[in-house]
BALO-571285 format. One line per field, with one value per residue (C-alpha): residue number from 1; x, y, z; residue in three letters. Coordinates in steps of 0.1 Angstrom, whole numbers, plus 2048, in hexadecimal, padded with zeros to 3 digits. Last residue first. Layout:
REM residues N
num c(NUM; ...) .
east c(X; ...) .
north c(Y; ...) .
up c(Z; ...) .
residu c(ALA; ...) .
***
This chain:
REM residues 174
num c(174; 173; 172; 171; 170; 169; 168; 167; 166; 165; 164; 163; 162; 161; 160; 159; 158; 157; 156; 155; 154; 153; 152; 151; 150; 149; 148; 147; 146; 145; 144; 143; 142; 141; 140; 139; 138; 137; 136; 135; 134; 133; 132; 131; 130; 129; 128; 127; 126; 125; 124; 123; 122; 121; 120; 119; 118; 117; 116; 115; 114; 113; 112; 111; 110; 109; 108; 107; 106; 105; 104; 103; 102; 101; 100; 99; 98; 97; 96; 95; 94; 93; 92; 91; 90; 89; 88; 87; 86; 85; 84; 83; 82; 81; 80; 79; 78; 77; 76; 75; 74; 73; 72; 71; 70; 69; 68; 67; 66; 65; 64; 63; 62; 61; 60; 59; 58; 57; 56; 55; 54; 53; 52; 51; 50; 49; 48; 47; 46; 45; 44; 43; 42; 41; 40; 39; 38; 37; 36; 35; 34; 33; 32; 31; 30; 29; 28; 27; 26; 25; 24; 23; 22; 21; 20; 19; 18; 17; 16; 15; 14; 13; 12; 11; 10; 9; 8; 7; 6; 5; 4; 3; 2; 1) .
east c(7D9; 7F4; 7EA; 7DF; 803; 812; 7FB; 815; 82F; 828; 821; 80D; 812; 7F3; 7FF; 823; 81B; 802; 816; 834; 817; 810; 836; 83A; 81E; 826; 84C; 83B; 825; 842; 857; 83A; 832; 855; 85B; 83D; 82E; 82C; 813; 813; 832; 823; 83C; 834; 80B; 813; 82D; 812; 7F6; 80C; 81A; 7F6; 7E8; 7C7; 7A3; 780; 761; 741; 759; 77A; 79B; 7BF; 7B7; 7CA; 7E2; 7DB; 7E4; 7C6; 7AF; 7C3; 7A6; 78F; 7B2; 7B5; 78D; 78A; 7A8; 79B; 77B; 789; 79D; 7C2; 7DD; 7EA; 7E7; 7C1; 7BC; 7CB; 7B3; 798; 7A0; 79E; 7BE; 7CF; 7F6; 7F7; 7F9; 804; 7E8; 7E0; 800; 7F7; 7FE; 80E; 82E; 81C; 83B; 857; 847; 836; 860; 867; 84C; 854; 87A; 872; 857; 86E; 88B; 877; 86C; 891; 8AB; 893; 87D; 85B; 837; 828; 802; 7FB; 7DA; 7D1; 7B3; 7A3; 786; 786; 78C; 7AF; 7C5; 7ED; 7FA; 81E; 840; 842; 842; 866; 85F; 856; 83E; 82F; 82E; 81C; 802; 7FE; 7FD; 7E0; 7D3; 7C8; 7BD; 7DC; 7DB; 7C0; 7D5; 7D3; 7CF; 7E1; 7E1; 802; 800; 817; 826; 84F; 864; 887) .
north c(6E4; 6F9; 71B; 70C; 6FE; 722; 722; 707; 723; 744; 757; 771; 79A; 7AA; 7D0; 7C7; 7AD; 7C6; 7E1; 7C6; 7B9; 7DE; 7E8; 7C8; 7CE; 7F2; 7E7; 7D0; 7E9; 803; 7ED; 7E2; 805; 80F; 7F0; 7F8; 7D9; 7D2; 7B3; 795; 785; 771; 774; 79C; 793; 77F; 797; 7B2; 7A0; 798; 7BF; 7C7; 7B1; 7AC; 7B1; 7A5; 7B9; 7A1; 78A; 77F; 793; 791; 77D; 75D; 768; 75A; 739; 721; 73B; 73E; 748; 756; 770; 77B; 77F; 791; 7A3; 7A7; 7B7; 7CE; 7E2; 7DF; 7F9; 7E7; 7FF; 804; 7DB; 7D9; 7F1; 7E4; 7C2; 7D1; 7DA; 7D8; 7E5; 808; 815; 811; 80F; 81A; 826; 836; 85A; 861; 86D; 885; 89A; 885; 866; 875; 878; 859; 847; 85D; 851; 82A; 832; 845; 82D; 80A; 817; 81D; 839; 853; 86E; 86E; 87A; 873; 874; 874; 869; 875; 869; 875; 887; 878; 88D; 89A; 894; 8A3; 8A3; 893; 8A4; 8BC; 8A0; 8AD; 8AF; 8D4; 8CD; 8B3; 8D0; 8EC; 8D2; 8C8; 8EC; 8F0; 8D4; 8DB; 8B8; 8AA; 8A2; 88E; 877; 86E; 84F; 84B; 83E; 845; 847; 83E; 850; 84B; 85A; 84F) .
up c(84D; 841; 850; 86E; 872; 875; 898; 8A9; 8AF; 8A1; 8BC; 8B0; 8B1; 8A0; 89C; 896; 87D; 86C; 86B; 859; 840; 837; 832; 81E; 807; 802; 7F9; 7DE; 7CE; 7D0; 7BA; 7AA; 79E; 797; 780; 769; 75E; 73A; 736; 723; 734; 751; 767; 767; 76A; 78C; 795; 793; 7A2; 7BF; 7C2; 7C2; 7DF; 7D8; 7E1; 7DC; 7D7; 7D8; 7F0; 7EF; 80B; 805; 7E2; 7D6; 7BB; 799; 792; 796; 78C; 76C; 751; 76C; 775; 751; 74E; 76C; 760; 739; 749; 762; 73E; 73B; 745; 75D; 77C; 771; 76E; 789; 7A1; 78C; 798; 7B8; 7D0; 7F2; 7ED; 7DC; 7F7; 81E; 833; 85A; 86D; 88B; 894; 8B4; 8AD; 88E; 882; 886; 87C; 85E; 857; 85D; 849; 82B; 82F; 82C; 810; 7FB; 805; 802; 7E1; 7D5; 7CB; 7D8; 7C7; 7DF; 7CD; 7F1; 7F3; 81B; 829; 846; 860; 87F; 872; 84C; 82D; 83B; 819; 816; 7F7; 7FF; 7F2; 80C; 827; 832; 858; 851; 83B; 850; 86C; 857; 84F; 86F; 880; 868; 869; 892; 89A; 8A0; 8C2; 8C2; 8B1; 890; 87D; 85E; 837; 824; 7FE; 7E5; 7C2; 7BF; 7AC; 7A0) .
residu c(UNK; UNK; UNK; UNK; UNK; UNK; UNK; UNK; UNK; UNK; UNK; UNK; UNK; UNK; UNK; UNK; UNK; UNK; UNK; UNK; UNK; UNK; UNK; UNK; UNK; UNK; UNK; UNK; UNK; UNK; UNK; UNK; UNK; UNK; UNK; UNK; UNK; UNK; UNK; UNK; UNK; UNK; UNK; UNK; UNK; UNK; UNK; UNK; UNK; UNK; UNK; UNK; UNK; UNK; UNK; UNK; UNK; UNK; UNK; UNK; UNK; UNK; UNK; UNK; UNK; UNK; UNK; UNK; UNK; UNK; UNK; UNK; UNK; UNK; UNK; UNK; UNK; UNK; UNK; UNK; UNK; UNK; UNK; UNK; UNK; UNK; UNK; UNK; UNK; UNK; UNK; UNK; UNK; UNK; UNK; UNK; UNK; UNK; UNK; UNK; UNK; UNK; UNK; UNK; UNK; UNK; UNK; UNK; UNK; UNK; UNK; UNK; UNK; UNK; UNK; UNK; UNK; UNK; UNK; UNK; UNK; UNK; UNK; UNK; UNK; UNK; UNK; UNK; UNK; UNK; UNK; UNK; UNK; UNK; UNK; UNK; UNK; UNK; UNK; UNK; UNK; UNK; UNK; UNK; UNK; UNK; UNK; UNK; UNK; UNK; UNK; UNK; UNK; UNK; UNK; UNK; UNK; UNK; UNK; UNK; UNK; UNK; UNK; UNK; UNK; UNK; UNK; UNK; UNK; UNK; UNK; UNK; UNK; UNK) .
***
């Protein structure tokens, strides 16, 4: 099956000749990723992956951005943090029916990562949400790779914000 994600990264200094870059993702079998250098000291990698799973295409794209950028660091794994236009895009449905959808079951749609004037999601929880539902079609591939997203993102985070969990947990359920 194919898969569509994008990789987010910070660069090292060292990689600021994109040429030589380029050349070595290709090389490191990123030849199935559009490659995107908008921002000084950022990448973002558009892999079209055919794998037997989401965790493999992303597992294996990982590895081999490893192999030719050491140094880079991990930002975002996508599709995971998302708008209510983002789902409603991904769904098929116009914003206005999801606000509605999700105003209508306040008390059981998934709590937002982030609320404010723009608030975000997790896509793969939107997704499962709307699949248990039963009113919308929810293409397996895209929450597949929604969900594997969410858990590479959560893991980077982990790793980058190490906490001891013992006695802090509680806060949580206070």
């Amino acid at each position: 099956m194919e898969y569509v994600f994008t990789l987010k990264y910070q660069m090292s200094d060292d990689d600021s000749d994109q040429d030589a870059l380029i050349g070595r993702l290709g090389a490191a079998g990123c030849d199935d990723a559009l490659v995107g250098i908008g921002q000084p000291g950022r990448l973002a990698l558009e892999f079209s992956r055919e794998a037997d799973s989401a965790e493999d295409a992303i597992r294996t794209a990982l590895a081999d951005v490893k192999s030719a950028m050491p140094a880079a660091r991990l930002i975002e794994a996508s599709p995971d943090l998302v708008g209510l236009t983002d789902v409603a895009d991904t769904v098929g449905v116009s914003r206005q029916a999801m606000r509605k959808l999700m105003l209508a079951h306040c008390g059981s749609f998934p709590l937002p990562v982030h609320q404010g004037s723009a608030s975000i999601w997790h896509l793969a929880e939107v997704l499962n949400w709307l699949q248990a539902r039963g009113d919308h079609q929810i293409d397996p591939g895209i929450l597949e790779i929604a969900q594997v997203t969410l858990a590479v993102n959560i893991t980077k985070e982990a790793i980058r914000h190490p906490i001891h969990t013992r006695g802090k947990m509680e806060l949580l359920s206070a």
